[in-house]
MARMIBA-345039 format. One line per 3 residues: number of its first residue (from 1); their letters; for each residue y, x, z of C-alpha. Coordinates in steps of 0.5 Angstrom, whole numbers. Each point is the difference from the previous one (the first is absolute). Example, Ala and Ser with C-alpha at 12.3 -4.5 7.8 and 13.67 -1.06 7.14 Angstrom:
! residues 2
1 = as = -9:25:16; 7:2:-2
//
This chain:
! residues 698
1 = xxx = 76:-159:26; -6:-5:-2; -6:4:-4
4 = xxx = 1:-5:-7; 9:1:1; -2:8:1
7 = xxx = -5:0:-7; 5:-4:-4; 6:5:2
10 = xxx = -5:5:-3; -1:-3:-5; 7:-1:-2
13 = xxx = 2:7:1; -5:3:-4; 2:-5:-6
16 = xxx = 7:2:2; -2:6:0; -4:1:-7
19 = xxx = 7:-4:-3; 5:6:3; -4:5:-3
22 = xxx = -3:-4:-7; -6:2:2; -8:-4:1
25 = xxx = -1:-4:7; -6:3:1; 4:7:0
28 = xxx = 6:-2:4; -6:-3:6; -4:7:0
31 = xxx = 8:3:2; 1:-5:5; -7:0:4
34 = xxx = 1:9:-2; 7:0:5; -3:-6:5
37 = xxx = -5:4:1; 4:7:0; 4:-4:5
40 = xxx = -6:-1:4; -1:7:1; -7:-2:-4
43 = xxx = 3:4:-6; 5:6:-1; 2:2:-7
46 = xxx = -3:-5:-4; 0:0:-6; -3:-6:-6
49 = xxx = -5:2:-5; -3:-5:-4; -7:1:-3
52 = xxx = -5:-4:-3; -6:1:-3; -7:1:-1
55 = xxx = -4:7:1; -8:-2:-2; -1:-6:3
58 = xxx = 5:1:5; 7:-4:0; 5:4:3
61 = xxx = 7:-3:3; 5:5:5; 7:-3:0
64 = xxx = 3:6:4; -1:5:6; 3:4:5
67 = xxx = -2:6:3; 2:2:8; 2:7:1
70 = xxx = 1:-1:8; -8:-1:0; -2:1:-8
73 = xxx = -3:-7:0; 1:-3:-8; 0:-8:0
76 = xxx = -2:-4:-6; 3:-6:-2; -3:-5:-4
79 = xxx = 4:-7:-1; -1:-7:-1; 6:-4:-2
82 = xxx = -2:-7:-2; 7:-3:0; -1:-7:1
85 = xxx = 5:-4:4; -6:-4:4; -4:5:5
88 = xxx = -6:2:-4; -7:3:5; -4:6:-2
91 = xxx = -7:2:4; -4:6:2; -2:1:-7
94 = xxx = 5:0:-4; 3:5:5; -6:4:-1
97 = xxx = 0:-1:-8; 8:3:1; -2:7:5
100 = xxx = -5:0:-5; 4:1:-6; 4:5:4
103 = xxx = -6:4:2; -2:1:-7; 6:3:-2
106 = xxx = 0:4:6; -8:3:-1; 2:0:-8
109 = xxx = 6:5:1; -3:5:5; -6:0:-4
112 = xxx = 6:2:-6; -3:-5:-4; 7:-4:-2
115 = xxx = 3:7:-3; -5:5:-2; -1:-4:-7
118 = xxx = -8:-1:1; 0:-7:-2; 6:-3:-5
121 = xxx = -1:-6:5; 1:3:6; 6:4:-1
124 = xxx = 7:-2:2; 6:2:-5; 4:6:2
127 = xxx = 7:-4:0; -4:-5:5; 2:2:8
130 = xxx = -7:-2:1; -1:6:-2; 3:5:3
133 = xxx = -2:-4:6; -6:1:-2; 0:7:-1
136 = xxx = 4:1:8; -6:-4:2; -4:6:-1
139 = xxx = 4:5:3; 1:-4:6; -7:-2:1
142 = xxx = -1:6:4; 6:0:5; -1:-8:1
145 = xxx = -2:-2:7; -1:-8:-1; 0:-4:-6
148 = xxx = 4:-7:2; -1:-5:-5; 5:-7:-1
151 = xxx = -1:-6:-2; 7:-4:-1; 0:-8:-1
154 = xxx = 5:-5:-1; -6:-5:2; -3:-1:7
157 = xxx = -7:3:1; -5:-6:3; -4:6:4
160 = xxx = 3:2:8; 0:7:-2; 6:5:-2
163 = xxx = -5:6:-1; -6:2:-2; -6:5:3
166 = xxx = 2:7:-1; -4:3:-6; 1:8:-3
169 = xxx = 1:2:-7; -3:7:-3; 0:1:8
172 = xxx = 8:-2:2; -1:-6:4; 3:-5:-2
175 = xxx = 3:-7:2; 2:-6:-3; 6:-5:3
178 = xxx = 1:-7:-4; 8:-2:1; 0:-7:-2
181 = xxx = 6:-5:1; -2:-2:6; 1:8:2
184 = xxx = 6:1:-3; 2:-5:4; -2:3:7
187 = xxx = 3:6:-1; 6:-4:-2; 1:-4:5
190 = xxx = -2:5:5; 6:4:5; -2:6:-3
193 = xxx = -2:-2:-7; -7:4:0; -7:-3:-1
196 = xxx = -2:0:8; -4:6:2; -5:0:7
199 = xxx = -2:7:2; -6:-1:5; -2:7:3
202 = xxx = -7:-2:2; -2:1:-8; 3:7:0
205 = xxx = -4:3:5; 4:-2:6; -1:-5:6
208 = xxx = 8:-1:1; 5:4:0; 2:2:8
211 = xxx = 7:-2:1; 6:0:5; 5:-5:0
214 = xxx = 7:3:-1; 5:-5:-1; 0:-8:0
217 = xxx = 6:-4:-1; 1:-9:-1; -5:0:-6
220 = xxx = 4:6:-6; -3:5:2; -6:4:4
223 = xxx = -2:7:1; -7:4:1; -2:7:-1
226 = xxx = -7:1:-2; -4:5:-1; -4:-1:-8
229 = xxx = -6:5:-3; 1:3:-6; -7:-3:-2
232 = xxx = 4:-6:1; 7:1:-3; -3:3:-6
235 = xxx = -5:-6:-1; 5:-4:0; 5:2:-5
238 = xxx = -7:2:-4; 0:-7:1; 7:-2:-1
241 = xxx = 3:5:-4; 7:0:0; 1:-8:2
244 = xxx = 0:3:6; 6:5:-1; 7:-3:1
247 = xxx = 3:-2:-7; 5:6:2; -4:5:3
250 = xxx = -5:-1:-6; 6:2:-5; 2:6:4
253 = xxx = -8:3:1; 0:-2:-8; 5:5:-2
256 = xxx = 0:5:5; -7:1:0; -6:-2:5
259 = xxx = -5:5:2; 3:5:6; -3:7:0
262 = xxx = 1:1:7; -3:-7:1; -6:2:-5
265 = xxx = 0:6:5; -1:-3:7; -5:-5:-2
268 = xxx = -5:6:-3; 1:4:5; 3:-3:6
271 = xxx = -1:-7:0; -1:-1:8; 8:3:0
274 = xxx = 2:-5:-5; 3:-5:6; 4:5:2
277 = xxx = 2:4:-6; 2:-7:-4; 6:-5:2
280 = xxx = -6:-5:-1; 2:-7:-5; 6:-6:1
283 = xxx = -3:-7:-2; 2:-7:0; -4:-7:0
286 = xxx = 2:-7:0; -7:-2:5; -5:4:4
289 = xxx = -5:-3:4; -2:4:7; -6:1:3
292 = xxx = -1:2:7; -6:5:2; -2:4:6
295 = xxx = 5:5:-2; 6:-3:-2; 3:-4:-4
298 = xxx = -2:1:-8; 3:-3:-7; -6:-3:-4
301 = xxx = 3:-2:-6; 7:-1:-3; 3:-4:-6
304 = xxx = 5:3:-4; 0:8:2; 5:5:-4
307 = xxx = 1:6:2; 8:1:0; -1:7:2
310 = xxx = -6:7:-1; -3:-3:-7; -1:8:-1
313 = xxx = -4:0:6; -4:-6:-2; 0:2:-7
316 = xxx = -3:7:2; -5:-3:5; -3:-4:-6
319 = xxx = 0:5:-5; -3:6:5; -5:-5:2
322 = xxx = -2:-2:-8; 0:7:-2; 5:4:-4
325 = xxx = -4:-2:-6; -1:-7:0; -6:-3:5
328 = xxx = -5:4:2; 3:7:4; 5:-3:6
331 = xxx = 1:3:6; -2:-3:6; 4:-3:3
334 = xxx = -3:-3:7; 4:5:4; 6:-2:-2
337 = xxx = 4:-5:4; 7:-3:-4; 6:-3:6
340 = xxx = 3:-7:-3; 6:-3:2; 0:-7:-2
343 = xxx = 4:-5:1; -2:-8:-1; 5:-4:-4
346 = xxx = 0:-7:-1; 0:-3:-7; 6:-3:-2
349 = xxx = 3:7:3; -4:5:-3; 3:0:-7
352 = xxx = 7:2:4; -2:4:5; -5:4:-4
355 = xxx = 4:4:-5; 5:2:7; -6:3:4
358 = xxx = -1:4:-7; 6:2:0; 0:3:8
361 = xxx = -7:1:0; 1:5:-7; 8:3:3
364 = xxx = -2:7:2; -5:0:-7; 4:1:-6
367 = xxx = 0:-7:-4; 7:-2:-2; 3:-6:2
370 = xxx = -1:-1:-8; -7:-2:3; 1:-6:4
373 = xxx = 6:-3:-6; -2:-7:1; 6:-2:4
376 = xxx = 5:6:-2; 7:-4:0; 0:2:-8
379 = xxx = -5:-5:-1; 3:-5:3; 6:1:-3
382 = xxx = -2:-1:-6; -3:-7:2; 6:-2:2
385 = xxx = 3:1:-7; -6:-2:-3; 2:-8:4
388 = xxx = 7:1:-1; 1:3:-8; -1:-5:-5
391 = xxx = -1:3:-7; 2:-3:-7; -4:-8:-2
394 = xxx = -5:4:-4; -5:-5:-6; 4:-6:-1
397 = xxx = 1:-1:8; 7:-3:2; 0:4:7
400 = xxx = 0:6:2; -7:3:3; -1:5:5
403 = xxx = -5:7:1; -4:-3:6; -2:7:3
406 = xxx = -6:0:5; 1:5:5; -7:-3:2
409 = xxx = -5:-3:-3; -1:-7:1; 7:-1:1
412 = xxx = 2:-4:-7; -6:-5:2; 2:0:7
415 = xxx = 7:-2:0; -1:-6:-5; -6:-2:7
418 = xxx = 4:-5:4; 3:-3:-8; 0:-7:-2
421 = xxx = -2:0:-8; 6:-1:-2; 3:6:4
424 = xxx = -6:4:-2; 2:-2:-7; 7:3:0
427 = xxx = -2:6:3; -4:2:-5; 6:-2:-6
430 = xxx = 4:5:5; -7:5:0; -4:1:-5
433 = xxx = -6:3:1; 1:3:-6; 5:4:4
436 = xxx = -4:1:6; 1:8:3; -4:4:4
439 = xxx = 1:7:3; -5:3:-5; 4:-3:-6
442 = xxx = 7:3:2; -4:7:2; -3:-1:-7
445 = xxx = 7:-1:-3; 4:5:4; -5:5:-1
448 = xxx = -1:-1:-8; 8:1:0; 1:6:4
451 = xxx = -6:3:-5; -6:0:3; -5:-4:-4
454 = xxx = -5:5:3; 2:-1:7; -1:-8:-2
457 = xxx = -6:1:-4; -4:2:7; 1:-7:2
460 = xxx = 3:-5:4; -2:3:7; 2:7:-2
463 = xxx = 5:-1:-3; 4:-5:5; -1:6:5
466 = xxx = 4:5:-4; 5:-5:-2; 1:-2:8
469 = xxx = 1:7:1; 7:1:-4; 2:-7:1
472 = xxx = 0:2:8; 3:8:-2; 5:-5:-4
475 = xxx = 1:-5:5; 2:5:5; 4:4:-5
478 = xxx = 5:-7:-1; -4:-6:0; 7:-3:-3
481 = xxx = -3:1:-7; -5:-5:1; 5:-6:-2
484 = xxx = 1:-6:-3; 0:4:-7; -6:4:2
487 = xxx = -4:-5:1; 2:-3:-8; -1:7:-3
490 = xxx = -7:-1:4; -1:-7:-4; 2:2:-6
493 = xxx = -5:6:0; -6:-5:2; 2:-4:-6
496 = xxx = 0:5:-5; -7:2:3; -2:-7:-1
499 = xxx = 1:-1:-6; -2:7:-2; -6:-3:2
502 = xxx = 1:-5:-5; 1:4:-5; -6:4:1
505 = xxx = -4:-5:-1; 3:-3:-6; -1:7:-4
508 = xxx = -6:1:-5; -2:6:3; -1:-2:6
511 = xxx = -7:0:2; 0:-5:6; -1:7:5
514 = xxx = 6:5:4; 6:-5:0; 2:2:7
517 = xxx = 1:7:-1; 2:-2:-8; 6:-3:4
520 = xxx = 2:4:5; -1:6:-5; 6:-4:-5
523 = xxx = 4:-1:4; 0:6:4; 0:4:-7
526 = xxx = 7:-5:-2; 4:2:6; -2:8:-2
529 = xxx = 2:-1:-6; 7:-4:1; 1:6:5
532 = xxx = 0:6:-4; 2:-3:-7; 6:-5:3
535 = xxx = 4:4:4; 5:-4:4; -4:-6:-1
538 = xxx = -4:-5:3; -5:-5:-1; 4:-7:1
541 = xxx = -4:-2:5; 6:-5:2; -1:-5:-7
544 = xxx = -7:0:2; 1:-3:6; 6:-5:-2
547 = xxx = -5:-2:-6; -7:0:3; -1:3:-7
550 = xxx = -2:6:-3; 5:2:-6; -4:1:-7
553 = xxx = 2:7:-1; -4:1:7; -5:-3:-2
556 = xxx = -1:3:-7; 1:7:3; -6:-1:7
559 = xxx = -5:-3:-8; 2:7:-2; -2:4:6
562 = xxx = -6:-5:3; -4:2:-7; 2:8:1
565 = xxx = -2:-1:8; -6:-3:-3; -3:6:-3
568 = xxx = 2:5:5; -4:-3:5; -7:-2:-5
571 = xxx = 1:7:-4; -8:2:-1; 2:7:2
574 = xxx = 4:-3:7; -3:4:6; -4:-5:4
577 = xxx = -4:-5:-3; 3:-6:4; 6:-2:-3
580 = xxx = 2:-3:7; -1:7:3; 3:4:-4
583 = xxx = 7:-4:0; 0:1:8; 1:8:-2
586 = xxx = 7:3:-1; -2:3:-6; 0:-6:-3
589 = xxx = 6:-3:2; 2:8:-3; -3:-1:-6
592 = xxx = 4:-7:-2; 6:3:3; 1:5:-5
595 = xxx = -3:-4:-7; 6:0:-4; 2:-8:0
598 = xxx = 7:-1:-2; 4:-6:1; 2:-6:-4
601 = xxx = 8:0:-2; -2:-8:3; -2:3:6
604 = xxx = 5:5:0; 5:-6:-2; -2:-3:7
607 = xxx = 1:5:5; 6:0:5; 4:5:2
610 = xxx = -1:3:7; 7:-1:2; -1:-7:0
613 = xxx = -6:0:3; 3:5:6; 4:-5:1
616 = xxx = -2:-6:2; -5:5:4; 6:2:4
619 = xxx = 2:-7:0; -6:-3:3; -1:5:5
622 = xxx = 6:-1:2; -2:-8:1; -6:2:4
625 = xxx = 4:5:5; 4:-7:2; -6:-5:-1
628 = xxx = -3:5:6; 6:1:5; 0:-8:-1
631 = xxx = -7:-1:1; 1:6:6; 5:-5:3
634 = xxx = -3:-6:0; -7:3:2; 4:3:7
637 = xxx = 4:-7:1; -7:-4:-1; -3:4:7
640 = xxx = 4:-3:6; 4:4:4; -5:-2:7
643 = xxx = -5:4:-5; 5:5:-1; 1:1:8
646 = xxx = -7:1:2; 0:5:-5; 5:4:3
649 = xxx = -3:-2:7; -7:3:-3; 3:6:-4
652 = xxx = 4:2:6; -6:0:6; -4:4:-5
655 = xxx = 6:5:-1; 0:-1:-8; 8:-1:-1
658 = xxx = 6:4:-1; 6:-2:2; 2:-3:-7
661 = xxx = -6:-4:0; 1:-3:5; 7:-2:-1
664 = xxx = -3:-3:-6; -5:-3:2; 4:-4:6
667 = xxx = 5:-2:-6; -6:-4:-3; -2:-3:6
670 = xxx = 5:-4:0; -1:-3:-7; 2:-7:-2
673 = xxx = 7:2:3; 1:7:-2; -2:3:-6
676 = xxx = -1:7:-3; 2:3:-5; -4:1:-7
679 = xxx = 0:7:3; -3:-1:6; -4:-5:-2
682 = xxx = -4:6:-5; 0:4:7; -2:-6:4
685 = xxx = -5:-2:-4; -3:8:-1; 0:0:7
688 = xxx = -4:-6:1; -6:2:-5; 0:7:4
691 = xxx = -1:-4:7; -5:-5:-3; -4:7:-2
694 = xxx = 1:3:7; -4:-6:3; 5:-5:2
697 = xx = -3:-7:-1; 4:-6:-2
//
């Protein structure tokens, strides 16, 4: 996609966006680029904050910000959004006036310039979520490692450089990365969907990295092991931060912790011991460039390097090697020595081979499948109805449309690429980017109704990885009830979600801040009380989706809950100053659960009986179990019976077969002319998943 067709596909998914949500243009482009670079790997858990304002004669401006736990890096967000439909052009100082801005409301607030109440002019609303950032800036300070500061444009800046000289604030390092469209468009448009990353390891105190070549195939896949110094691997992810974890292997160290005592251990005490007594790194890149020398071989440089296995091992180096404190008592770590297996992929393979090296290389660790979720057959499935399930003609239209379900990103726009206009077109009257999902969006929805509005509060990344968790339990359990009917509860739910939204929006008490966690919270609240106070009964999610309207008794009753919501969770007597932080806490969540709200007799009109409900749920499973033997059956046919023969050859010479396996597997080999049963094709097609992952090759 051409740089001027990708900016104006962003331009109308923010004004799409904007308009689902009744929301302000500027608003719905801050939460785009905040997901695009989380998708990046730029961000974790953004979160937006708009201020703006004047503390002096400084001008203040922040519109959101993340904090990294996998390498206590907090990045801040300052955007600009013109609008316009012709590309506009932005310079050096005008980048400069912007990171200016959001310096001032970084250095104002650590100073407790903006909350303390010195000045009237300074000092941000306590209602504001400026403020209880502001207030979170000051007790973070002292545990940030680095400062990255983000420039976000819809323009194209006229200069060739994307970052600037690193500075430091208050004695943290600090970076500034300019993210204009034409960058957008690089990570976009890259295999991996990542901003290109070049690690030369002359600058962090090595030459080049002694290397054997291990494996070397037609132009997939290369292997070396190498031999890094802990200076080295230290200083680069000092450098890089956890853009140099996996995406997967950055969530597992997030939650699960990343310092290692027995690492901190053998680094103080017995570093020279430290190749023998740790299991060494596992990474990846898409380039290296190799230098010969007297002794042997060396990597010198390579583009795009993810650890994919020992980010506790790095992460531990980088923080014994800054010091427990933050930057001036490390250890030395000249005498430590890291082994590296690392394997070279080329680019248009990177984003699929990735995550399945991740997965190995992590097999004898305890990361659950649920980390490496992209690919779960739950995700596809949903795809499938996504395309095949048409819901209701909605706002005056005369066809029925469809919930476009992006199992990845860019598939919406990718799909219309080798369109004409007028194909282009009647895709979008089908698939509206009003009713574009993501997995984030469903982990939301689902999270929200399962009654976790904490969980969901704790953002985006954090919160799909708890959702990936049960979903994989329950896929396991019996992955037949995720069904067609599923799929439009699902919808229904991220309708009432988006017109929650709305309705928030509309209310004279809202105050412009904490619409997410308002929403989750509401919704989360409406299905309690449905459970404790309509036993036997339901929300009829069904009406929703048949619809594609939430009914006036629903609405009526979520303006009820939304203002309750509202003042919980901005009570001046609440435990933590930010609003945002105290509704990740259960106890708020306990809190709302238990203030007295009771159900409208419209709402309690509207419910369904369980009964009801129960049945059509028995009935769409028992779909899904023929969907499945047929979907089996025409999986095993599609495979010719010479396959299947070979198969058989293979799995006997390497001694894997049973007597019965291999009656099954000569049955097969002689598709066309002799089918299996549905049986037997269930039986088939296990056995041939078995044997792909003992190592028979297509």
């Amino acid at each position: 996609m051409e740089l001027e067709e990708f900016r104006k596909d962003l331009i109308e998914t923010v004004r799409a966006r904007a308009e689902s949500s009744h929301d302000f243009n500027r608003a719905a482009f801050v939460d785009e680029v905040g997901e695009r670079l989380s998708d990046a790997e730029e961000f974790t858990d953004f979160q937006a904050c708009r201020y703006e304002g004047v503390s002096g004669r400084k001008k203040l401006k922040i519109d959101g910000y993340a904090f990294d736990e996998a390498d206590n890096s907090l990045a801040l967000l300052v955007a600009n959004f013109s609008n316009e439909d012709v590309m506009p052009t932005f310079n050096a100082s005008e980048a400069l006036k912007s990171f200016t801005m959001l310096r001032g409301f970084l250095e104002e607030a650590l100073q407790g310039k903006l909350t303390d109440g010195s000045t009237e002019d300074e000092v941000i609303e306590e209602s504001q979520p400026a403020y209880g950032l502001a207030c979170d800036l000051m007790d973070w300070h002292a545990k940030v490692t680095k400062y990255r500061f983000y420039l976000a444009s819809d323009s194209q800046l006229k200069a060739r450089a994307k970052d600037w000289p690193e500075d430091n604030i208050d004695g943290t390092p600090t970076e500034f990365h300019i993210w204009d469209v034409a960058r957008f468009h690089t990570a976009y448009a890259s295999a991996t969907g990542r901003d290109e990353l070049v690690v030369e390891f002359d600058k962090f105190g090595s030459k080049g990295l002694p290397c054997l070549a291990a494996a070397q195939s037609e132009g997939d896949y290369q292997a070396y092991l190498c031999m890094i110094p802990g200076v080295t691997l230290a200083g680069i992810y000092d450098q890089y931060g956890s853009r140099l974890l996996e995406g997967n292997v950055r969530t597992f160290l997030t939650t699960k912790g990343k310092v290692n005592a027995k690492i901190q251990q053998t680094i103080k005490n017995q570093p020279e011991m430290f190749f023998a007594y740790n299991n060494g790194i596992a990474a990846t890149a898409e380039n290296i460039v190799l230098e010969k020398t007297s002794s042997g071989m060396q990597i010198v440089s390579a583009t795009n390097l993810q650890i994919v296995n020992g980010g506790q091992t790095t992460a531990s180096l980088a923080l014994a090697g800054r010091g427990a404190v933050g930057k001036r008592d490390g250890v030395d770590l000249s005498k430590v020595m890291v082994q590296m297996k690392l394997s070279v992929l080329p680019p248009d393979k990177a984003g699929e081979l990735i995550p399945d090296i991740a997965r190995y290389a992590n097999s004898q660790n305890k990361v659950s499948d649920a980390d490496f979720f992209a690919n779960h057959p739950f995700h596809i499935r949903l795809e499938e109805f996504s395309r095949r399930l048409f819901a209701s003609p909605a706002g005056g239209a005369q066809h029925g449309t469809h919930w476009f379900y992006e199992r990845a990103r860019g598939q919406y726009v990718n799909e219309q690429a080798k369109m004409t206009p007028a194909q282009k077109n009647q895709f979008k009257l089908l698939n509206p980017r009003a009713q574009l999902l993501t997995k984030t969006d469903i982990a939301k929805y689902e999270n929200t109704w399962r009654e976790m509005p904490s969980r969901v509060s704790m953002g985006a990344q954090k919160n799909f990885v708890h959702f990936s968790e049960s979903i994989t339990k329950s896929w396991a359990s019996d992955e037949k009830q995720f069904n067609e009917e599923y799929f439009r509860n699902l919808i229904a739910i991220g309708i009432l979600f988006r017109r929650t939204e709305t309705l928030v929006k509309q209310q004279v008490w809202y105050q412009g801040g904490y619409r997410a966690n308002i929403v989750t919270y509401t919704l989360a609240k409406l299905h309690n009380m449905i459970s404790e106070q309509a036993l036997g009964q339901q929300m009829d999610l069904r009406i929703i989706w048949d619809k594609q309207v939430v009914p006036a008794a629903v609405l009526e009753q979520i303006t009820l809950i939304a203002k309750r919501v509202f003042e919980i969770l901005t009570d001046p007597n609440r435990p933590k100053d930010n609003v945002t932080e105290w509704a990740k806490v259960q106890a708020c969540w306990d809190q709302v659960k238990s203030d007295d709200i009771q159900l409208t007799s419209a709402m309690l009109a509207s419910l369904q009986d369980l009964r009801v409900v129960t049945k059509a749920v028995k009935k769409a499973m028992d779909d899904q179990k023929t969907d499945n033997g047929i979907a089996v059956q025409i999986s095993v046919v599609n495979v010719p019976g010479s396959e299947w023969g070979r198969m058989r050859e293979w799995a006997i010479k390497e001694s894997l077969l049973s007597p019965k396996q291999s009656d099954l597997l000569r049955l097969a080999s002689k598709i066309p002319f002799k089918l299996p049963t549905e049986k037997q094709c269930v039986e088939l097609w296990k056995l041939h998943g078995n044997l792909l992952t003992l190592g028979y090759v297509k």
